[in-house]
C-alpha positions as CSV (number, residue, x, y, z in Angstrom):
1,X,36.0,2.6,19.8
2,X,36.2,-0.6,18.5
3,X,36.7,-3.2,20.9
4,X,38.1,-6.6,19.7
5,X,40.0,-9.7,21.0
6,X,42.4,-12.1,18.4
7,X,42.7,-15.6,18.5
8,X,45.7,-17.6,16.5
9,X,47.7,-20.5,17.5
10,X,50.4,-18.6,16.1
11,X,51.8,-16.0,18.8
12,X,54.2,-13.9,15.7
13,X,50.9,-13.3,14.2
14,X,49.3,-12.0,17.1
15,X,52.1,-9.5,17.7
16,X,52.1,-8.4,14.1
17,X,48.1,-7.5,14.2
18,X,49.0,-5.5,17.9
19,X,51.9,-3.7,16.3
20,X,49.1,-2.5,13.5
21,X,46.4,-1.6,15.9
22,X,49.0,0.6,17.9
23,X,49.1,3.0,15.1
24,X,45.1,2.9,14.8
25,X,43.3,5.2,17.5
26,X,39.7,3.7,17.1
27,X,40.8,-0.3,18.3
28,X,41.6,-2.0,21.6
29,X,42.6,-4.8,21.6
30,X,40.8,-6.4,24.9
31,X,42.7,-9.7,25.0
32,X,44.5,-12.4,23.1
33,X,44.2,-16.1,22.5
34,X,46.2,-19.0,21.2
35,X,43.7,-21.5,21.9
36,X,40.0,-20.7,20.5
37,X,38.2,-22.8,23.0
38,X,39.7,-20.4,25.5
39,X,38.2,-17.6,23.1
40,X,34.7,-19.7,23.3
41,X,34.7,-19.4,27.2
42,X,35.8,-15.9,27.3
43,X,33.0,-14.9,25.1
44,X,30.3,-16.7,27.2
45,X,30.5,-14.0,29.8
46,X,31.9,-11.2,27.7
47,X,30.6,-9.3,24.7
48,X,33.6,-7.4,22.0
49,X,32.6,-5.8,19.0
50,X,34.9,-7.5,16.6
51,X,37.0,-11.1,16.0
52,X,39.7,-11.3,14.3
53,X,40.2,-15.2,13.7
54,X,42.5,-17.9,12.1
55,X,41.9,-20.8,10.4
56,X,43.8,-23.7,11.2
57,X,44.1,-24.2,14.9
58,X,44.7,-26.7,16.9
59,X,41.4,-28.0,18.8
60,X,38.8,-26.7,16.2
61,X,39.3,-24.7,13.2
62,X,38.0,-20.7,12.7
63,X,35.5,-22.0,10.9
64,X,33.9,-24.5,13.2
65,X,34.1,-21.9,15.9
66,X,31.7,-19.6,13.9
67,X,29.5,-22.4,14.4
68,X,29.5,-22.8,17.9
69,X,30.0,-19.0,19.0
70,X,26.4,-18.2,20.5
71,X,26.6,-14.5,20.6
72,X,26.3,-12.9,17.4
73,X,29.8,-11.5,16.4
74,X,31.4,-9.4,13.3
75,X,33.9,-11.7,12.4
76,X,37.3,-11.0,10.0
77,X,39.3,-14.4,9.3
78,X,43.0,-13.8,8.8
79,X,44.1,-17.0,7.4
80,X,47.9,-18.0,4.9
81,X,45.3,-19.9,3.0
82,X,43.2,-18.5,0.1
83,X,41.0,-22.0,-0.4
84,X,39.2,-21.1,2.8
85,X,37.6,-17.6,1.7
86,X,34.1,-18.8,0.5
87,X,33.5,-21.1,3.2
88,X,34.6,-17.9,5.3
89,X,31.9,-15.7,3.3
90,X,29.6,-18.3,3.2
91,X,29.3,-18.0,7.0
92,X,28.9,-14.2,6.8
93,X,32.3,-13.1,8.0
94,X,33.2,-9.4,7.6
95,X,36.3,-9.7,5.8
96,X,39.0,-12.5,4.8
97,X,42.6,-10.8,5.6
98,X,45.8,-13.0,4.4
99,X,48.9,-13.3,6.2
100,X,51.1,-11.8,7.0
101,X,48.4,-8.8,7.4
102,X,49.2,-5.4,5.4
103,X,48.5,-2.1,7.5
104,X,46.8,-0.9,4.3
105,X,44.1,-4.4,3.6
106,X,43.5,-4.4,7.7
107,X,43.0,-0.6,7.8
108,X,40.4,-1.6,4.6
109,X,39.2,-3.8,6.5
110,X,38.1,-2.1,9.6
111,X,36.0,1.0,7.3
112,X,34.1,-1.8,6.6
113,X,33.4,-2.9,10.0
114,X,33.2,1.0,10.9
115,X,30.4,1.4,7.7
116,X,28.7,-1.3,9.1
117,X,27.9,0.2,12.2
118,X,26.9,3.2,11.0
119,X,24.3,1.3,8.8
120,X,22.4,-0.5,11.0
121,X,18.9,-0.6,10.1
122,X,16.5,1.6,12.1
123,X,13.0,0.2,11.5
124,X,9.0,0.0,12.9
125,X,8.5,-3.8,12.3
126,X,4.8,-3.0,11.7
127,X,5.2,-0.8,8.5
128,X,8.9,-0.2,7.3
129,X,12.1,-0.4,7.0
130,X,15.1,2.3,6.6
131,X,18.2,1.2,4.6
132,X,21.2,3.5,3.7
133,X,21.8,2.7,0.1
134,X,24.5,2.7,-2.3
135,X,24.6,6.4,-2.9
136,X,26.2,8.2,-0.5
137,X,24.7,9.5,2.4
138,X,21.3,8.2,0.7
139,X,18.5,7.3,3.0
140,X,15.7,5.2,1.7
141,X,12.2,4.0,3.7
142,X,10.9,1.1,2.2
143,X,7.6,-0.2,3.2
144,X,7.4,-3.8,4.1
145,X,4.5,-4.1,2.3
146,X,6.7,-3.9,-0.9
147,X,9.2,-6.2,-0.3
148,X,9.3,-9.2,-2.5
149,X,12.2,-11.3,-1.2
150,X,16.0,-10.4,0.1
151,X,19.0,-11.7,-1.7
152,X,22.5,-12.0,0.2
153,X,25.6,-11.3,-2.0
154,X,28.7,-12.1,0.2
155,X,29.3,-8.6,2.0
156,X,26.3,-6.8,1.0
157,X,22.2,-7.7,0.6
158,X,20.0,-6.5,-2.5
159,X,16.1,-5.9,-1.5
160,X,13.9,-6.2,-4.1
161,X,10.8,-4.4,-4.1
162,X,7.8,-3.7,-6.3
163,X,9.3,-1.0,-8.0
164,X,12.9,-1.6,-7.5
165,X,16.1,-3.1,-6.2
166,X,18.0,-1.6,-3.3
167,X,21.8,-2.7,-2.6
168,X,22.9,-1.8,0.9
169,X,26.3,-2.9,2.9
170,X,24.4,-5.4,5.2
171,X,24.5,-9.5,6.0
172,X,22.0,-11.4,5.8
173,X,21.8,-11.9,9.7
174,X,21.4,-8.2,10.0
175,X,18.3,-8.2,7.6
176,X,16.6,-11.4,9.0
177,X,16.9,-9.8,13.0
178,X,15.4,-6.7,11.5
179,X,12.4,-8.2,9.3
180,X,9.5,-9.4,11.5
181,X,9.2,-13.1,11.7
182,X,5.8,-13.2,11.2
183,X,6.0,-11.4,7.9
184,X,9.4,-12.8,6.1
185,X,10.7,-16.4,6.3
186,X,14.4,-17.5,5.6
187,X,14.6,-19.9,2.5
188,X,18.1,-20.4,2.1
189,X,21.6,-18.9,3.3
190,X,21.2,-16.2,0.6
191,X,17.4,-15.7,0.4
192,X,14.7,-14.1,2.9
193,X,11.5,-13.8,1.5
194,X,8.0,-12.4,2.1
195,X,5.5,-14.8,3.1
196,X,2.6,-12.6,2.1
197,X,4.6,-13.0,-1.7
198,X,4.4,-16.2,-2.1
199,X,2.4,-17.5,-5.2
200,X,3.3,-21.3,-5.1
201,X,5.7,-23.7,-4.2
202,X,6.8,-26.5,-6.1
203,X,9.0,-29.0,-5.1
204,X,11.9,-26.7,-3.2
205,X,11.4,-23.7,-5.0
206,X,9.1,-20.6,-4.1
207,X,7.3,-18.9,-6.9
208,X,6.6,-15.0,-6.1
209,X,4.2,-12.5,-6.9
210,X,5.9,-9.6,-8.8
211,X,8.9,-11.3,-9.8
212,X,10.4,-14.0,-12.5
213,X,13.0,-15.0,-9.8
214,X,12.5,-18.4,-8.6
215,X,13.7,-18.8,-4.8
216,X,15.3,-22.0,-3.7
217,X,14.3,-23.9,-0.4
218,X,17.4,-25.5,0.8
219,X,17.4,-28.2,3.0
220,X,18.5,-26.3,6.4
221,X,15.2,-24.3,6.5
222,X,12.4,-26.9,4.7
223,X,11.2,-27.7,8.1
224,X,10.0,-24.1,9.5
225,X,9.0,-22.5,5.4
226,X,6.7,-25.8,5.2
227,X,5.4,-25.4,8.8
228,X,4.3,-21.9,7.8
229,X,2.3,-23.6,4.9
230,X,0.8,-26.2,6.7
231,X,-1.0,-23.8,9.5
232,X,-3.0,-23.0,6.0
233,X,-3.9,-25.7,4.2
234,X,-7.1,-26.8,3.4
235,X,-7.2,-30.4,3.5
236,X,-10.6,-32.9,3.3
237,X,-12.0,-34.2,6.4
């Protein structure tokens, strides 16, 4: 059971969403909002397995209250506007539905959310990794040793290793809670890489071992991927 609350200023497309989810066994609907700081409240004491959320709102939009929800969320946007999609997958969001919702795109929708959850990674942050891959049903261990650097592509990740690259339906925030800190270092929105990798840095981009690629540092995580760097350097006395 999924369990999932709604929040648009606009009641009609509140009630369209509920008429939907009537005919869909596998979702309750907990409760309903018009007002997402309401939403922001509810959530600080209560934990749902799935948003769905607008855009435009009154008090802030659907994108700024990604920014300020604290509990890590899945997150579908159902917005009239098409010009706010990236900015939507830029901020990992499951899924970007467009009003007025069809029962076959939200149906679409929630496989994914359902795929999701039975593709979390299991993992021993000491040695490796388990990912379900591309092929059907297809397992795959990767050590951590072999990872080279982690590459988000909207609504899916691609791990490149050693010997190859492995494409699994993951975000990035899945990835980087299930990669030891100590080990891998976030770069930019759509790069985690290996610290023990690393060949050189120059200017804001990484140089790996293993690979042509050439990782950016953007601005948003500088700070901790030089802090790391510091710790080691050899300086004069």
């Amino acid at each position: 059971m999924l369990n999932c609350i709604l929040i648009d200023d606009e009641q009609h497309a509140i009630d369209l969403l509920e008429i939907h989810f009537k005919k869909i066994d596998y979702v309750n609907v907990i409760k309903t909002f018009n007002n997402p700081l309401h939403a922001l409240y509810f959530l600080e004491e209560n934990s749902v397995d799935l948003i769905f959320l607008d855009i435009e709102m009154p008090e802030i939009s659907g994108i700024e209250f990604i920014k300020l929800l604290k509990k890590k969320t899945d997150i579908i946007i159902t917005s009239a506007f098409k010009e706010y999609a990236i900015e939507g997958f830029e901020n990992e969001v499951l899924d970007y539905l467009l009003k007025p919702v069809a029962l076959d795109r939200l149906l679409h929708a929630l496989q994914r959310v359902r795929a999701k959850k039975t593709e979390k990674l299991i993992y021993n942050p000491d040695e490796f990794i388990v990912l379900k891959t591309d092929s059907k049903n297809k397992l795959l261990k990767v050590d951590l040793s072999d990872i080279i650097y982690v590459e988000g592509l909207k609504n899916y990740i691609a791990v490149y290793t050693d010997q190859q690259k492995i494409v699994t339906l993951l975000n990035m925030k899945s990835i980087e809670e299930n990669l030891p800190n100590d080990k891998f270092i976030r770069t930019h929105k759509s790069y985690i890489v290996s610290i023990n990798k690393v060949k050189s840095v120059d200017g804001n981009q990484i140089f790996l071992k293993g690979t042509d690629e050439i990782i950016p540092i953007s601005d948003s995580y500088k700070a901790m991927f030089f802090e790391i760097l510091r710790k080691n350097l050899i300086e004069n006395k």
